[in-house]
Residue frames relative to the residue before (quaternion, step in Angstrom):
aa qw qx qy qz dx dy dz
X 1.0000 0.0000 0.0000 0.0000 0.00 0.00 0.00
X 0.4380 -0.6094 0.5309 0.3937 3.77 -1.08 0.58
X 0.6461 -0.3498 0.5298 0.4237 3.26 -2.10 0.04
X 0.6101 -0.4724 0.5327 0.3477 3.50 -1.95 1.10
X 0.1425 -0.7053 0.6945 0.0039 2.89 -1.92 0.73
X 0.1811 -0.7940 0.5799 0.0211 3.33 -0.44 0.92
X 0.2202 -0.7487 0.6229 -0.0546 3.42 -0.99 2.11
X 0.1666 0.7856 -0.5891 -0.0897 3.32 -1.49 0.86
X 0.5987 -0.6631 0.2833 0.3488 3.65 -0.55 0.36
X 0.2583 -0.7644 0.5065 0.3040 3.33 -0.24 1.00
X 0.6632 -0.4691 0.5244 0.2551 3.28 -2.29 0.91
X 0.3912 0.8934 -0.0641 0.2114 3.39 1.15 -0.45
X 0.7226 0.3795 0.1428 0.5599 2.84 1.22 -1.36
X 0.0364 -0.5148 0.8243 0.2326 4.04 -1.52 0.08
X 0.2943 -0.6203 0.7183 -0.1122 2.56 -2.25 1.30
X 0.0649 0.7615 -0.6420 0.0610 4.09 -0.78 -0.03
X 0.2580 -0.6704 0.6903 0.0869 3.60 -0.83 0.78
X 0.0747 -0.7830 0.6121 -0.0814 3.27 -0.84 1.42
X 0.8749 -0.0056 0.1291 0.4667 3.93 -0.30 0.36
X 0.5669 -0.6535 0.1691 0.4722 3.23 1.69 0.02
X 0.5232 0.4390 -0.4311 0.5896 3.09 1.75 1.26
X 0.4811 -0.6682 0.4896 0.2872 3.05 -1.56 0.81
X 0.0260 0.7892 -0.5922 -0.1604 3.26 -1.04 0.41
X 0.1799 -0.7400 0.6296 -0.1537 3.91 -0.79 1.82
X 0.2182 -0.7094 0.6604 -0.1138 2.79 -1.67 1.73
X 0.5687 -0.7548 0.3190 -0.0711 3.31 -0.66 0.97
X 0.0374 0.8763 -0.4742 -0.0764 3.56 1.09 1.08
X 0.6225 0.5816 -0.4767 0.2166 3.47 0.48 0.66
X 0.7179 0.4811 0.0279 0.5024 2.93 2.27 -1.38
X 0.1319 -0.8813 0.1383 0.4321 2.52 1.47 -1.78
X 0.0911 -0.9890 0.0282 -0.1134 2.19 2.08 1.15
X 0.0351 -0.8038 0.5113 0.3021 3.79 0.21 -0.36
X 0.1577 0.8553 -0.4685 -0.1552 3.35 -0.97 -0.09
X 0.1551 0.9431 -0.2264 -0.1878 3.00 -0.39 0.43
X 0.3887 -0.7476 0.3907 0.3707 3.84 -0.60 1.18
X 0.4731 -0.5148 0.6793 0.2230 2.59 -2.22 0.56
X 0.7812 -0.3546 0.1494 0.4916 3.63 -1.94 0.62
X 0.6051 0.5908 -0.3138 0.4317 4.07 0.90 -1.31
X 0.6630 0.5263 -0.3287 0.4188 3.62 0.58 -1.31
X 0.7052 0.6062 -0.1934 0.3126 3.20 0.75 -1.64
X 0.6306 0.4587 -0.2450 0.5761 3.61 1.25 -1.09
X 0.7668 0.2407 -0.3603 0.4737 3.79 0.33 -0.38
X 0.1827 0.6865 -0.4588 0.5337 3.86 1.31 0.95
X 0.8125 0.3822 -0.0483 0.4375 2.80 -0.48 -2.08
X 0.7773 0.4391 -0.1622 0.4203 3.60 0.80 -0.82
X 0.4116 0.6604 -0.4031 0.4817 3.63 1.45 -0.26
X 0.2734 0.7545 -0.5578 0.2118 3.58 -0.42 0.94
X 0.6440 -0.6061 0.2063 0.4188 3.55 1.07 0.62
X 0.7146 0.4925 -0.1414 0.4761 3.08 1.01 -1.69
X 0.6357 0.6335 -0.2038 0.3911 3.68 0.92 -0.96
X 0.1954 -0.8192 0.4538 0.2911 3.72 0.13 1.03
X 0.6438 -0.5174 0.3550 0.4380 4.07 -1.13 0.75
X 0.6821 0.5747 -0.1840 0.4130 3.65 1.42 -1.17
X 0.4791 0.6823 -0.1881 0.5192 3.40 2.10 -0.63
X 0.6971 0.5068 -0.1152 0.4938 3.21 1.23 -1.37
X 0.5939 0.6113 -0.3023 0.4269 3.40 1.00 -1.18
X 0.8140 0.3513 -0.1078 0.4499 2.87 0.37 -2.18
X 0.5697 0.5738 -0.2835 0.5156 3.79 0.52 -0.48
X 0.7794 0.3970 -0.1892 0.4463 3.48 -0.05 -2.18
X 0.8656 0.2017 0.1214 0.4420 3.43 -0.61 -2.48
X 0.5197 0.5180 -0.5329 0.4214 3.94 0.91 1.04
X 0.7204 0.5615 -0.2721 0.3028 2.63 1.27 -1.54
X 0.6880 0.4715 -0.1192 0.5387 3.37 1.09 -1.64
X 0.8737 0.0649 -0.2812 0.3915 3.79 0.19 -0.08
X 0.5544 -0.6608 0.4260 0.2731 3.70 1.30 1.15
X 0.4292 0.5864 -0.4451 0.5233 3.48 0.69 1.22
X 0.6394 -0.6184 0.4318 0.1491 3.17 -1.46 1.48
X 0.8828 -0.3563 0.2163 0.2165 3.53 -1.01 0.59
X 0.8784 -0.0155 0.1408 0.4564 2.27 0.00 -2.24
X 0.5361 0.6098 -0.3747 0.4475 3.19 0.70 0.31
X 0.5446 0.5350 -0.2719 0.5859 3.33 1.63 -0.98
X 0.6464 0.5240 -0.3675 0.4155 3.62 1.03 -1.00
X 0.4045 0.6157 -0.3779 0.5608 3.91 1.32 -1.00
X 0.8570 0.3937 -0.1659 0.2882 3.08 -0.89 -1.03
X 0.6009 0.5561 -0.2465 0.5185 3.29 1.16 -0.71
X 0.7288 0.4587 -0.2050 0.4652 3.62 0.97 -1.20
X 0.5612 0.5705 -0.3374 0.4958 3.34 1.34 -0.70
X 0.7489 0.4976 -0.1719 0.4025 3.39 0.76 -0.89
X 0.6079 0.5748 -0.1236 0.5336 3.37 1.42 -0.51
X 0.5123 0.4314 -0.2612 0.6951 3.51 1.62 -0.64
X 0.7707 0.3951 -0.4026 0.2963 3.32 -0.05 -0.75
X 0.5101 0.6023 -0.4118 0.4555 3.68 1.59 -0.86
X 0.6472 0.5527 -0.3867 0.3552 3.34 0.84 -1.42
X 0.7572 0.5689 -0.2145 0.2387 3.26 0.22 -1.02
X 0.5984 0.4524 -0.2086 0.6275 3.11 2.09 -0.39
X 0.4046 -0.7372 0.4449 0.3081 3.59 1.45 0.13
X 0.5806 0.4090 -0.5073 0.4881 3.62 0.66 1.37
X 0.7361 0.0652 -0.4852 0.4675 3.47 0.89 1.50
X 0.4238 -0.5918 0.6101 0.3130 3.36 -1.34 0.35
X 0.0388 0.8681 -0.4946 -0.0170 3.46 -1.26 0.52
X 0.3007 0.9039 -0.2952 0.0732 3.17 -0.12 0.72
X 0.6186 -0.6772 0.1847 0.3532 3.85 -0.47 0.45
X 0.5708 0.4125 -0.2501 0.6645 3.27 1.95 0.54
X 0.6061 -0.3748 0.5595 0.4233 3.81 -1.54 0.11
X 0.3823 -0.7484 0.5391 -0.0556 2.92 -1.16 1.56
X 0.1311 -0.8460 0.5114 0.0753 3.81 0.14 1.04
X 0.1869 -0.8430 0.4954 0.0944 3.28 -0.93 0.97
X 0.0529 -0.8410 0.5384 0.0081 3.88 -0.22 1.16
């Protein structure tokens, strides 16, 4: 398994819950994106303090009856990719918010 990663939502961004997905735009890119039910729960669940592997195993095993690791994969892939559009924060410690 990789080293914990700690996700928080960036301040960054407009967001809107549509049908019970999230749908987030990017003030850096202007990006749309939008999550499906899985995305949406580790969203909603990105709170700095909360490891990504916490979420998985806890959040998007429990509720969509899916295996660890692979859920864990996928998750990280998906998290970089927010990062990279500057609508998550990510890092290898708890994430303080001021």
């Amino acid at each position: 398994m990789t080293t914990s990663l700690y996700i928080a939502r960036s301040d960054r961004i407009a967001a809107r819950e549509l049908g019970g997905e999230m749908m987030i735009m990017s003030a850096r890119d202007s990006t749309l994106f939008g999550l499906n039910e899985v995305g949406t729960v580790i969203w909603r669940s990105a709170d700095g303090q909360t490891s990504l592997a916490e979420i998985v195993e806890r959040k998007v095993c429990a509720e969509f009856e899916v295996e660890l690791e692979p859920a864990l994969l996928d998750a990280e892939t998906f998290v970089r990719e927010l990062a990279a559009h500057g609508i998550l924060s990510v890092s290898a410690t708890p994430l303080v918010r001021g």
